[in-house]
Backbone and ligand atoms as CSV (ligand in chain L), in Angstrom:
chain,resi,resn,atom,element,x,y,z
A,1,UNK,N,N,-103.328,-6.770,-62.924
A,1,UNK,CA,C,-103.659,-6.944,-61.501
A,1,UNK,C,C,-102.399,-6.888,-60.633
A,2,UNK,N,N,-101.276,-7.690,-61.120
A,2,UNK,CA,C,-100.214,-7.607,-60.527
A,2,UNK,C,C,-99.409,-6.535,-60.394
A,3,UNK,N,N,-99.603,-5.835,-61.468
A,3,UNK,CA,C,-98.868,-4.463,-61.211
A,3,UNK,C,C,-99.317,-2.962,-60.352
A,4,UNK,N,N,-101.043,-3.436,-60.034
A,4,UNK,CA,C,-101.676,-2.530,-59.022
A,4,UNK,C,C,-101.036,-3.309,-57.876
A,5,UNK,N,N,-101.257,-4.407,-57.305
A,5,UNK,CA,C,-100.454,-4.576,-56.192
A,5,UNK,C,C,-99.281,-4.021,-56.029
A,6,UNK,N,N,-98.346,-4.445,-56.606
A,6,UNK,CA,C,-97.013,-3.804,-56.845
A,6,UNK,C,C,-96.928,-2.413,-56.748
A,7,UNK,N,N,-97.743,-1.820,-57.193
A,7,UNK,CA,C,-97.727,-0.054,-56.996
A,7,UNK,C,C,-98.032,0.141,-55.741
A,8,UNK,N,N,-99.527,-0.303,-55.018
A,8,UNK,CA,C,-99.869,-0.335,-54.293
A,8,UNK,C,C,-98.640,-0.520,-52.857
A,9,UNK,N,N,-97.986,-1.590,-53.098
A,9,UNK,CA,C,-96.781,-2.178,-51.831
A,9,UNK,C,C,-96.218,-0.257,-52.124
A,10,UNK,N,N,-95.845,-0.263,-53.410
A,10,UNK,CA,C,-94.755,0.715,-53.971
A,10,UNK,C,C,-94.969,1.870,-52.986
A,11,UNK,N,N,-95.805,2.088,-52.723
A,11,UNK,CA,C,-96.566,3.871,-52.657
A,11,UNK,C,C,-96.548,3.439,-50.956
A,12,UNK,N,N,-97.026,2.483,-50.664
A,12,UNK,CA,C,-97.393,2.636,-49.463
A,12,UNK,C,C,-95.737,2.179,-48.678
A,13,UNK,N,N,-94.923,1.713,-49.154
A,13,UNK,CA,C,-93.181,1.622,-48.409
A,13,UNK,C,C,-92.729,3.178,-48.621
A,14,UNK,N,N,-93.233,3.661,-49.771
A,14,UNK,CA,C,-92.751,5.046,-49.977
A,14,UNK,C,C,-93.221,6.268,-48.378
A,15,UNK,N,N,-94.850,5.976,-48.645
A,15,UNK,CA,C,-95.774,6.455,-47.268
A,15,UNK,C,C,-94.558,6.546,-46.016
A,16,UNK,N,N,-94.494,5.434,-45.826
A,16,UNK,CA,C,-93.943,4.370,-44.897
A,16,UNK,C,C,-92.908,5.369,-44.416
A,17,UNK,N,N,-91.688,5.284,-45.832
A,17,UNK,CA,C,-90.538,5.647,-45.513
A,17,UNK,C,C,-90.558,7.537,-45.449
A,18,UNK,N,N,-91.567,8.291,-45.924
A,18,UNK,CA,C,-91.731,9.643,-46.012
A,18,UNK,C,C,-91.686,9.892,-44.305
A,19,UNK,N,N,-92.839,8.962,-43.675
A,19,UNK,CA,C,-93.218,9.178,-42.306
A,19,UNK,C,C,-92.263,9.012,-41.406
A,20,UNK,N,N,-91.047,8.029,-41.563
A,20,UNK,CA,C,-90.193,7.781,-40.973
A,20,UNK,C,C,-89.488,8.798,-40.840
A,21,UNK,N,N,-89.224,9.687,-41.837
A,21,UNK,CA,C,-87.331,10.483,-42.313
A,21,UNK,C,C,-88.122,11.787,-41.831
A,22,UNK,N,N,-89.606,11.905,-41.318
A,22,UNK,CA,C,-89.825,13.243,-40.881
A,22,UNK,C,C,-90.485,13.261,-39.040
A,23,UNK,N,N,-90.072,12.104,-38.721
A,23,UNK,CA,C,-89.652,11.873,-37.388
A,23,UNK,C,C,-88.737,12.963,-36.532
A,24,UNK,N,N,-89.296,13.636,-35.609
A,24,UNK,CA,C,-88.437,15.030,-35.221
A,24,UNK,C,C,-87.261,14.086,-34.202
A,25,UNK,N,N,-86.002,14.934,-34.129
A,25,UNK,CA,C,-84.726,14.307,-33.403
A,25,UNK,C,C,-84.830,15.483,-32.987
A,26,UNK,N,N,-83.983,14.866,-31.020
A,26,UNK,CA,C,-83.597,15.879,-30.156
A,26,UNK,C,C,-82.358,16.473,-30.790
A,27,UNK,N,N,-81.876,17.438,-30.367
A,27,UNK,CA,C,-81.129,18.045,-30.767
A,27,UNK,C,C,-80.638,18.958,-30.079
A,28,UNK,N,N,-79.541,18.473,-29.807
A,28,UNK,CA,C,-78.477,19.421,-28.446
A,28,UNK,C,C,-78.332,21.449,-28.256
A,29,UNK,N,N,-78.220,21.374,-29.948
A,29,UNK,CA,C,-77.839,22.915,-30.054
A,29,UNK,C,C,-78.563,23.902,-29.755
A,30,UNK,N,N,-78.516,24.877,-29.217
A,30,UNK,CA,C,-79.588,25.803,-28.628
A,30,UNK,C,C,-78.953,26.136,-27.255
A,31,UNK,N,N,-79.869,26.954,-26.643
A,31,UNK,CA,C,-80.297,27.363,-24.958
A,31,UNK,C,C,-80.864,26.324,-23.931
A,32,UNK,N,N,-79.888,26.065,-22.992
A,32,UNK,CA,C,-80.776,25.278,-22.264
A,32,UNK,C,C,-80.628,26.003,-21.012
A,33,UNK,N,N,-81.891,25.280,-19.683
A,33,UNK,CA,C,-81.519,25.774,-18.229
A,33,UNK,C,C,-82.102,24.470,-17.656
A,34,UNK,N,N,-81.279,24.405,-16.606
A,34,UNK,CA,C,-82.029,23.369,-15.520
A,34,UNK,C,C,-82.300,23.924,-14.214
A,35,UNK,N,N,-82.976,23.010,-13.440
A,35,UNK,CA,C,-83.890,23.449,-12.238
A,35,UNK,C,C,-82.942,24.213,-11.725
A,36,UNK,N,N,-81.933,24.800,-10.977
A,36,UNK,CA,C,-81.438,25.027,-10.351
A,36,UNK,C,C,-81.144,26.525,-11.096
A,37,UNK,N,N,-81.420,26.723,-12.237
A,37,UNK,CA,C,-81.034,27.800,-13.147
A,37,UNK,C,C,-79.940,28.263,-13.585
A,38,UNK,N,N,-79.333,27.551,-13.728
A,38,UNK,CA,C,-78.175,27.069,-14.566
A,38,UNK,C,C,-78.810,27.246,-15.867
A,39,UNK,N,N,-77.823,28.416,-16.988
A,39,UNK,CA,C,-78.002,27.918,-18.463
A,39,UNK,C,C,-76.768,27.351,-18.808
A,40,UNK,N,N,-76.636,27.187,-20.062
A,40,UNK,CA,C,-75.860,26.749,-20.900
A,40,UNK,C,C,-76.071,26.916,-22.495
A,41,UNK,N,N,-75.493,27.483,-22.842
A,41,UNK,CA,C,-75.608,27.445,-25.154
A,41,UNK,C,C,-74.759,26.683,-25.330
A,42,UNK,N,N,-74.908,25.618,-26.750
A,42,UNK,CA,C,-74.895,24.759,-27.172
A,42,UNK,C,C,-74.587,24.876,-28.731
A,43,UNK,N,N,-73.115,25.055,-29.020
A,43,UNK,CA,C,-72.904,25.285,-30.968
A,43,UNK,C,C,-73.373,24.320,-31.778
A,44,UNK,N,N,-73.593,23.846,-32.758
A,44,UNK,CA,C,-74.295,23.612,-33.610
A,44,UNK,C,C,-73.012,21.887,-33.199
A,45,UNK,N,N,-73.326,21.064,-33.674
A,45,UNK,CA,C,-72.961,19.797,-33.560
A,45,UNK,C,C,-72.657,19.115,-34.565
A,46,UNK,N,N,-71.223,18.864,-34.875
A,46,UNK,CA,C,-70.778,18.803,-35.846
A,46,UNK,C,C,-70.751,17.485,-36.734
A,47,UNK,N,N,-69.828,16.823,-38.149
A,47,UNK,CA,C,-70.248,15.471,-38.281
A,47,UNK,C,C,-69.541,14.725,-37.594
A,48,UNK,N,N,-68.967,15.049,-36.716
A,48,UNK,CA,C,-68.246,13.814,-35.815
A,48,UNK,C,C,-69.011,13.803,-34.504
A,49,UNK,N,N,-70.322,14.856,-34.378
A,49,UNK,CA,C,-70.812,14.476,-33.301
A,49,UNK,C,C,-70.155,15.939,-32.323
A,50,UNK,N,N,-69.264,16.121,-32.519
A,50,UNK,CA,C,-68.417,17.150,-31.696
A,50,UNK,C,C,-69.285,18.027,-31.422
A,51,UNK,N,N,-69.195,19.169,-30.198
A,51,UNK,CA,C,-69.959,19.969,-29.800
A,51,UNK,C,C,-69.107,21.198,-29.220
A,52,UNK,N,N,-69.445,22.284,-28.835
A,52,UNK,CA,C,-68.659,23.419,-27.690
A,52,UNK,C,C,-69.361,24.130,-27.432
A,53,UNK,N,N,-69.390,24.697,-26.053
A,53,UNK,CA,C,-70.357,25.611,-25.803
A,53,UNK,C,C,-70.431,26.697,-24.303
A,54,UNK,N,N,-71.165,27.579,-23.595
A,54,UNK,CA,C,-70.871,28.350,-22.875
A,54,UNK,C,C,-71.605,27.460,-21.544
A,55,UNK,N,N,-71.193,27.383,-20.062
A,55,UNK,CA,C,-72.101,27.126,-19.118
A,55,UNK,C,C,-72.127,28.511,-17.902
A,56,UNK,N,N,-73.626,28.716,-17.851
A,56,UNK,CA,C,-73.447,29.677,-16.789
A,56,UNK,C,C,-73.938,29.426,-15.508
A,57,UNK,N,N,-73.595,28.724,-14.246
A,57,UNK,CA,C,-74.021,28.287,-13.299
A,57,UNK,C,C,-74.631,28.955,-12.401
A,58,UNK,N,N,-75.776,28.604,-11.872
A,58,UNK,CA,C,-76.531,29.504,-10.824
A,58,UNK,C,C,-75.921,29.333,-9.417
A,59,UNK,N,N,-74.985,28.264,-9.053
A,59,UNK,CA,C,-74.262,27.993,-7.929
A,59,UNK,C,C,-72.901,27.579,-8.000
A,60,UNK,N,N,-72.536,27.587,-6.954
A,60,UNK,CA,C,-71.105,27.458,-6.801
A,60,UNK,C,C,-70.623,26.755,-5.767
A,61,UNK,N,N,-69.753,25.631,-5.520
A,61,UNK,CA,C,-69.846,25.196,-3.861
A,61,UNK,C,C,-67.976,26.133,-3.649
A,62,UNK,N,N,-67.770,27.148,-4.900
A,62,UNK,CA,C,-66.686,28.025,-3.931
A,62,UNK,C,C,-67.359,29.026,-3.481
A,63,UNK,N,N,-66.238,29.949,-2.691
A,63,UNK,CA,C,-66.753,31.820,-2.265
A,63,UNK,C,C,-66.012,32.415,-3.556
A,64,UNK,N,N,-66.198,31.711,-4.845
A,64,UNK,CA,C,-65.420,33.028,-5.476
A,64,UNK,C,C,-66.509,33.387,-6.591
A,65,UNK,N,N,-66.706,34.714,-7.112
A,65,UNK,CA,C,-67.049,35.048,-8.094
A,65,UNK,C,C,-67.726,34.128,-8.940
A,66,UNK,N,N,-69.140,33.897,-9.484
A,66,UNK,CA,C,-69.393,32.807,-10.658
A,66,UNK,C,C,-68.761,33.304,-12.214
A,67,UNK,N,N,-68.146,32.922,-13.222
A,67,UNK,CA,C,-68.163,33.064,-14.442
A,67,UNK,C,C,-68.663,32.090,-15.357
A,68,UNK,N,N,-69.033,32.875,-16.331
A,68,UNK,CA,C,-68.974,32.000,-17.800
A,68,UNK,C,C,-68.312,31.107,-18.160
A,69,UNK,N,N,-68.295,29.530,-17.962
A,69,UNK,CA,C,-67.202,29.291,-18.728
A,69,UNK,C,C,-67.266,28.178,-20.001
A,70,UNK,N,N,-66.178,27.435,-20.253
A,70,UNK,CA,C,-66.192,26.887,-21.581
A,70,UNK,C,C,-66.598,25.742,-21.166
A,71,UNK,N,N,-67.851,24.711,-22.537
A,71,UNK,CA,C,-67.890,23.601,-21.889
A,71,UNK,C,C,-67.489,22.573,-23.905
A,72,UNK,N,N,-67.119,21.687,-23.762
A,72,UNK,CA,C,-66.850,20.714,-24.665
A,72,UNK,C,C,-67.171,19.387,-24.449
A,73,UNK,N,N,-67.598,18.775,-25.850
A,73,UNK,CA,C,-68.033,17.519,-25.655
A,73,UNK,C,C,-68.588,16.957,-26.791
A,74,UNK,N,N,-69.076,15.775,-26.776
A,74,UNK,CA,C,-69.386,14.788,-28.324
A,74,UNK,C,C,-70.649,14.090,-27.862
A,75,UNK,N,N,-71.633,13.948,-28.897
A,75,UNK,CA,C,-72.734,13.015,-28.970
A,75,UNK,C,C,-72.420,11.880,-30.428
A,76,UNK,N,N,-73.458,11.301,-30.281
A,76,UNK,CA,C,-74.028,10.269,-31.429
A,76,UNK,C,C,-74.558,11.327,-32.528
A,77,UNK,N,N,-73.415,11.085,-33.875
A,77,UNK,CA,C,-74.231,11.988,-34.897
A,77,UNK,C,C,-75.802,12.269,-35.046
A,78,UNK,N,N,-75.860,13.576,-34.584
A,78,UNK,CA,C,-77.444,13.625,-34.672
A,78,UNK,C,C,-78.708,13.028,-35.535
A,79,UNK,N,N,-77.701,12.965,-36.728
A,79,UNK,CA,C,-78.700,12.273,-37.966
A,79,UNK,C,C,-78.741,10.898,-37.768
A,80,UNK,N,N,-78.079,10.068,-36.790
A,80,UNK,CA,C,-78.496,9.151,-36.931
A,80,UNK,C,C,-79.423,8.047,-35.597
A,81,UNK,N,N,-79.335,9.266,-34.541
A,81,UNK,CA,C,-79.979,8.925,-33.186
A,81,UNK,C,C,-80.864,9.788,-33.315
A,82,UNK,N,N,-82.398,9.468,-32.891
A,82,UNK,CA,C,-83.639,10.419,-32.369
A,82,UNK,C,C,-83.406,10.709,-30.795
A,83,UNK,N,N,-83.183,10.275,-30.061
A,83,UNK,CA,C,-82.867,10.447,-29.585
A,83,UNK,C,C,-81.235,10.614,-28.009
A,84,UNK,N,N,-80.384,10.814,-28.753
A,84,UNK,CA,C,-79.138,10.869,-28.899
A,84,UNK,C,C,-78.559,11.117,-27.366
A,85,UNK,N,N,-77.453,9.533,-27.108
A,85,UNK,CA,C,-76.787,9.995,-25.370
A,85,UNK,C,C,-75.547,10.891,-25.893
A,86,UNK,N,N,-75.249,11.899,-24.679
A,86,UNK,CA,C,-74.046,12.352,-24.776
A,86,UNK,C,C,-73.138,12.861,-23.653
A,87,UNK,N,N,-71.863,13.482,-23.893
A,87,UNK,CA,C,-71.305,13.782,-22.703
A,87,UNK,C,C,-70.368,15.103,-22.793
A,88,UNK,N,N,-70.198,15.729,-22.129
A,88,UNK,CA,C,-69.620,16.834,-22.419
A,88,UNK,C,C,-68.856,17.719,-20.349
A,89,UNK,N,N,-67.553,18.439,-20.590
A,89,UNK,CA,C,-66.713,18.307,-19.811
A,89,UNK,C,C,-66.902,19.826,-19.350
A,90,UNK,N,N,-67.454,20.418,-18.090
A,90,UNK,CA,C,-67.179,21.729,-17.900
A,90,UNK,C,C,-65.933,22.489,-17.576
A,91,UNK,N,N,-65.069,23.420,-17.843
A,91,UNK,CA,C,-63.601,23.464,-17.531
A,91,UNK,C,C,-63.921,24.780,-16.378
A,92,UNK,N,N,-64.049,24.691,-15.515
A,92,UNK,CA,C,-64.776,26.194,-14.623
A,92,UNK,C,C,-63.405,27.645,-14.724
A,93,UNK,N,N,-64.043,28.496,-15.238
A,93,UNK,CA,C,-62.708,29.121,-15.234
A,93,UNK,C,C,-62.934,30.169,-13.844
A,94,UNK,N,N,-63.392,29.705,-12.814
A,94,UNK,CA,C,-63.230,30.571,-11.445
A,94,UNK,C,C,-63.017,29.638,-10.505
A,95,UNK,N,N,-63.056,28.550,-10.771
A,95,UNK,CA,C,-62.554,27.480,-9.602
A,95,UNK,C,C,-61.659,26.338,-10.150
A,96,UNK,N,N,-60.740,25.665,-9.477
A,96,UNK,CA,C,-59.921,24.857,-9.624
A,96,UNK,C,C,-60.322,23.088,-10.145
A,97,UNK,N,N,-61.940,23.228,-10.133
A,97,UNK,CA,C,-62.585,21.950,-10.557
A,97,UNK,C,C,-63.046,21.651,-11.489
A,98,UNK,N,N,-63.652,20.223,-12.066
A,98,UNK,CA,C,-63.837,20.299,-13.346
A,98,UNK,C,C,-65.300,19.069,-13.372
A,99,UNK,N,N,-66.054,19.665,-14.118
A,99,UNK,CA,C,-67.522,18.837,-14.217
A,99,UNK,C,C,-67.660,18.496,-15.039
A,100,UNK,N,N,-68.174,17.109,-15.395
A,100,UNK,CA,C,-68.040,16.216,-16.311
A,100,UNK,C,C,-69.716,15.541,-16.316
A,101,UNK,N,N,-70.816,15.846,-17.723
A,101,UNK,CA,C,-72.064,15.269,-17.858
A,101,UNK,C,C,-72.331,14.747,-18.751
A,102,UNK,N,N,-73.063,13.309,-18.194
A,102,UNK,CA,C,-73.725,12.312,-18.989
A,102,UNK,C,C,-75.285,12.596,-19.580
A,103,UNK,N,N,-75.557,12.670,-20.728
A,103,UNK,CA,C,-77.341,12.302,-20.307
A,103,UNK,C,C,-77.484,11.671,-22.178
A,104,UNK,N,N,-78.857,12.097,-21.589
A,104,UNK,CA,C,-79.628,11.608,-23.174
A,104,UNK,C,C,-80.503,12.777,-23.384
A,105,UNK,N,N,-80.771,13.595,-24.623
A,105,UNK,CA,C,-81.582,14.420,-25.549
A,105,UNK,C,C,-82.989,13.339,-25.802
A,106,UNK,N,N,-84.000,14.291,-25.116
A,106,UNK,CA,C,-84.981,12.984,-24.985
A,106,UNK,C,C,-86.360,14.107,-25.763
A,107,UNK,N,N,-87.273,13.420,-26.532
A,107,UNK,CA,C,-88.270,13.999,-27.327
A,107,UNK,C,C,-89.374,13.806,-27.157
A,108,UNK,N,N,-90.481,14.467,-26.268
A,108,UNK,CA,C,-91.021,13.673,-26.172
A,108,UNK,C,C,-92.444,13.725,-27.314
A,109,UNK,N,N,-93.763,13.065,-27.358
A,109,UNK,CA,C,-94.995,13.626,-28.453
A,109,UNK,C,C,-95.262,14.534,-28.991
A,110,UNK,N,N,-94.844,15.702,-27.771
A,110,UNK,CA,C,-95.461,17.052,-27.958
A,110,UNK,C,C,-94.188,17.563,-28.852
A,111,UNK,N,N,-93.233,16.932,-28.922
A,111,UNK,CA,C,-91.835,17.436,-29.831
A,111,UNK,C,C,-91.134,18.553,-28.731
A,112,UNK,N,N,-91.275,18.760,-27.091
A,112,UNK,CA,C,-90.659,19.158,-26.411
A,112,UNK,C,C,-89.628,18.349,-25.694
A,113,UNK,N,N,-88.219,19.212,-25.840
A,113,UNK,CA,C,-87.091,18.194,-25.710
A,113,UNK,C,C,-86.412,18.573,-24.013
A,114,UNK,N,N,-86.216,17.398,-23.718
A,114,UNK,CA,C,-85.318,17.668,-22.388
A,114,UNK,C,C,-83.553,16.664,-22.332
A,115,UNK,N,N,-83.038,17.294,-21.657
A,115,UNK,CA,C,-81.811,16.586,-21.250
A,115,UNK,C,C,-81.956,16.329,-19.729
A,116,UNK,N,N,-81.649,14.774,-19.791
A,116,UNK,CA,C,-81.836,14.112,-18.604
A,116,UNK,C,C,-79.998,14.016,-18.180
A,117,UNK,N,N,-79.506,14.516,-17.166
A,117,UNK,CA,C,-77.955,14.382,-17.281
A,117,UNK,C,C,-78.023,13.718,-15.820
A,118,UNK,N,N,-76.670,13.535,-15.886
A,118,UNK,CA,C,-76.132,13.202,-14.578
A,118,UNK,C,C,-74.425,13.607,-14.347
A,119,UNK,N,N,-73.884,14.497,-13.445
A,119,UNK,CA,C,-72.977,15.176,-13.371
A,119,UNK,C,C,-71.429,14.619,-12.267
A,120,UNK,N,N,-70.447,14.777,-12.359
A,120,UNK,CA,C,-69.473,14.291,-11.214
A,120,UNK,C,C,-68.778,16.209,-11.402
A,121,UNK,N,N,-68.429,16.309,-10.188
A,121,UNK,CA,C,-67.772,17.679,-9.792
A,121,UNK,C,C,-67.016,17.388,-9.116
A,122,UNK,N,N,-65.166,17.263,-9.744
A,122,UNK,CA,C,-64.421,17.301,-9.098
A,122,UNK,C,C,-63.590,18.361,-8.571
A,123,UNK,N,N,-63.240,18.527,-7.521
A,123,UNK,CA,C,-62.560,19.681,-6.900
A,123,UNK,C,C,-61.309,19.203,-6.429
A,124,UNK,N,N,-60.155,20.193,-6.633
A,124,UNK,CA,C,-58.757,19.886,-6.501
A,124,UNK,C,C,-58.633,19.986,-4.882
A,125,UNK,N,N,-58.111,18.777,-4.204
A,125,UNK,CA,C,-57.672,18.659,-2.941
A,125,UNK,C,C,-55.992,18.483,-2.739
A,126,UNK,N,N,-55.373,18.897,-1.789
A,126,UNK,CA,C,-53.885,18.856,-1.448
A,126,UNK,C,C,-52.980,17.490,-1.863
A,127,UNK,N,N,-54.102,16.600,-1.301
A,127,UNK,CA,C,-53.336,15.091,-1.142
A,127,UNK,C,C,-54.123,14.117,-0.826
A,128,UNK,N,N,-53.539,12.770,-1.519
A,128,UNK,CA,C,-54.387,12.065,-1.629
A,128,UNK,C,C,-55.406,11.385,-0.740
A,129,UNK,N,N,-55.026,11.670,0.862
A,129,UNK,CA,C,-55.676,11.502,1.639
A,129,UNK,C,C,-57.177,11.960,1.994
A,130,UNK,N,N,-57.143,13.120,0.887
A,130,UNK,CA,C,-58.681,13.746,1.167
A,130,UNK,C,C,-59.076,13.349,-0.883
A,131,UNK,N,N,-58.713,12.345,-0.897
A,131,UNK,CA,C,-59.612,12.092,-2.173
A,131,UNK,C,C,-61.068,11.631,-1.771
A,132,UNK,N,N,-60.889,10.680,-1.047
A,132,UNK,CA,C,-62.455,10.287,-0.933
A,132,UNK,C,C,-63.754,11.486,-0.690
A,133,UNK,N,N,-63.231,13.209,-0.418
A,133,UNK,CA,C,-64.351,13.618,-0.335
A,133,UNK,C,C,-64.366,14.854,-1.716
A,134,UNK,N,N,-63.242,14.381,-2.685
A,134,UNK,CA,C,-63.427,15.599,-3.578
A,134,UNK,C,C,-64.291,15.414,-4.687
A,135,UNK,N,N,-65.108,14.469,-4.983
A,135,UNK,CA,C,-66.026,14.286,-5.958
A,135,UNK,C,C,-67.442,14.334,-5.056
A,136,UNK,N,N,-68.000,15.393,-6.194
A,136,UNK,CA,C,-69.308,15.332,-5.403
A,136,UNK,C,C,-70.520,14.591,-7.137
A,137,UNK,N,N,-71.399,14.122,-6.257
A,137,UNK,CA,C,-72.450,13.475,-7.775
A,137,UNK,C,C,-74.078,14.137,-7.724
A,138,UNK,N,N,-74.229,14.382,-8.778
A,138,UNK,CA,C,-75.853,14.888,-9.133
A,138,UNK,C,C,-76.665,14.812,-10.123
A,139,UNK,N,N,-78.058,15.002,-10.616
A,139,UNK,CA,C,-78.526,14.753,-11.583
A,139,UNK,C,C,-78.515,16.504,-11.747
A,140,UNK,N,N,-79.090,16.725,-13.172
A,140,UNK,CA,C,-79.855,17.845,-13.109
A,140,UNK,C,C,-80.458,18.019,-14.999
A,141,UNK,N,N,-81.549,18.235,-14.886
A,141,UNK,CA,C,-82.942,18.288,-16.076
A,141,UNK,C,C,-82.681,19.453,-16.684
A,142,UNK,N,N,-82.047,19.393,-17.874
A,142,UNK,CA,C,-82.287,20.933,-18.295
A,142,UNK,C,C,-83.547,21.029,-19.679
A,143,UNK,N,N,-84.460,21.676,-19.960
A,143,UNK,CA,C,-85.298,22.342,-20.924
A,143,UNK,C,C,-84.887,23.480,-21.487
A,144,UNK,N,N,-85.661,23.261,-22.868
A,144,UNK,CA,C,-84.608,24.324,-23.596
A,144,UNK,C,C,-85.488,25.580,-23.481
A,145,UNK,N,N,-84.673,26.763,-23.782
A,145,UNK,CA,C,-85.012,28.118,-23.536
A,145,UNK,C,C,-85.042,28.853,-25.354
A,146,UNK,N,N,-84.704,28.198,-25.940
A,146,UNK,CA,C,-84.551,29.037,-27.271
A,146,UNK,C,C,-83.923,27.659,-27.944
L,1,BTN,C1,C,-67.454,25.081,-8.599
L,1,BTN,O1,O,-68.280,25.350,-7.727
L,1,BTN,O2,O,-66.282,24.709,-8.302
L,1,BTN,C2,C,-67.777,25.244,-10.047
L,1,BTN,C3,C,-69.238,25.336,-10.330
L,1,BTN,C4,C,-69.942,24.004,-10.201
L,1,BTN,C5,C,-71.419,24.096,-10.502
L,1,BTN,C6,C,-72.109,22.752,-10.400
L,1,BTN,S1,S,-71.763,21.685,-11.769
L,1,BTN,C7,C,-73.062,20.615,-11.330
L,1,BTN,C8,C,-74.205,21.474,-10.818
L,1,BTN,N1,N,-75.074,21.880,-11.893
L,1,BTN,C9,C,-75.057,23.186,-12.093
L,1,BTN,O3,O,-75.722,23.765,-12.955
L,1,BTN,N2,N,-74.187,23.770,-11.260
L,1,BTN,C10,C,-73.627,22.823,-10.331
């Protein structure tokens, strides 16, 4: 009798733990775009969490040319957050400023993932007198594309 219980606990912590470890996690790497249509690709995420990747912006607050440029940054090892905060640094290679985003890789039932961010855009001013207007702040939602 005691050893059907015992199996019984056995099989069903096993259940338990099968259902757990096949729990889907967000996951940074891929295509993303946000409202504004902005993409961005996303390299594969490494075991330190490390990341690198391309941003292509749909706007610009210069008059110059938009480019491609490089973006870098680190999350919470994927394997061990479902849903994982992170942050990562845009280096603009057509303007003199540099954007810096927070968010969280969020999952939701349907197993469709979004990044909820929030951004600071700093732009290089002469002197320190015009610091107070060179950071500008924003959110922006990106969904993935691929
Ligand atoms: C610049 O204008 O100096 C560089 C481009 C900045 C684009 C900003 S970064 C935050 C916001 N989200 C985007 O996708 N683009 C703008």
């Amino acid at each position: 009798m005691m050893g059907k219980v015992a199996f019984s606990l056995l099989l069903a912590l096993v259940l338990v733990n099968l259902g757990l470890s096949s729990e889907r996690k967000c996951v940074l790497s891929g295509l993303w775009k946000n409202e504004l249509g902005s993409n961005m690709s996303i390299s594969a995420v490494n075991a330190d969490g490390g990341f690198t990747g391309l941003y292509h912006t749909a706007v610009t607050a210069t008059n110059k040319p938009i480019q491609v440029s490089p973006l870098k940054g680190s999350q919470k090892p994927t394997s061990q957050r479902k849903q994982p905060t992170f942050g990562f640094t845009v280096t603009w290679t057509f303007s003199d400023s540099t954007t810096v985003f927070v968010g969280q890789c969020f999952m939701d039932d349907k197993g469709k993932e979004t990044l909820k961010t929030k951004w600071l855009l700093r732009e290089e001013v002469r002197s320190p007198g015009a610091d107070w207007k060179a950071t500008r702040v924003g959110t922006n939602i990106f969904t993935r594309i691929k």
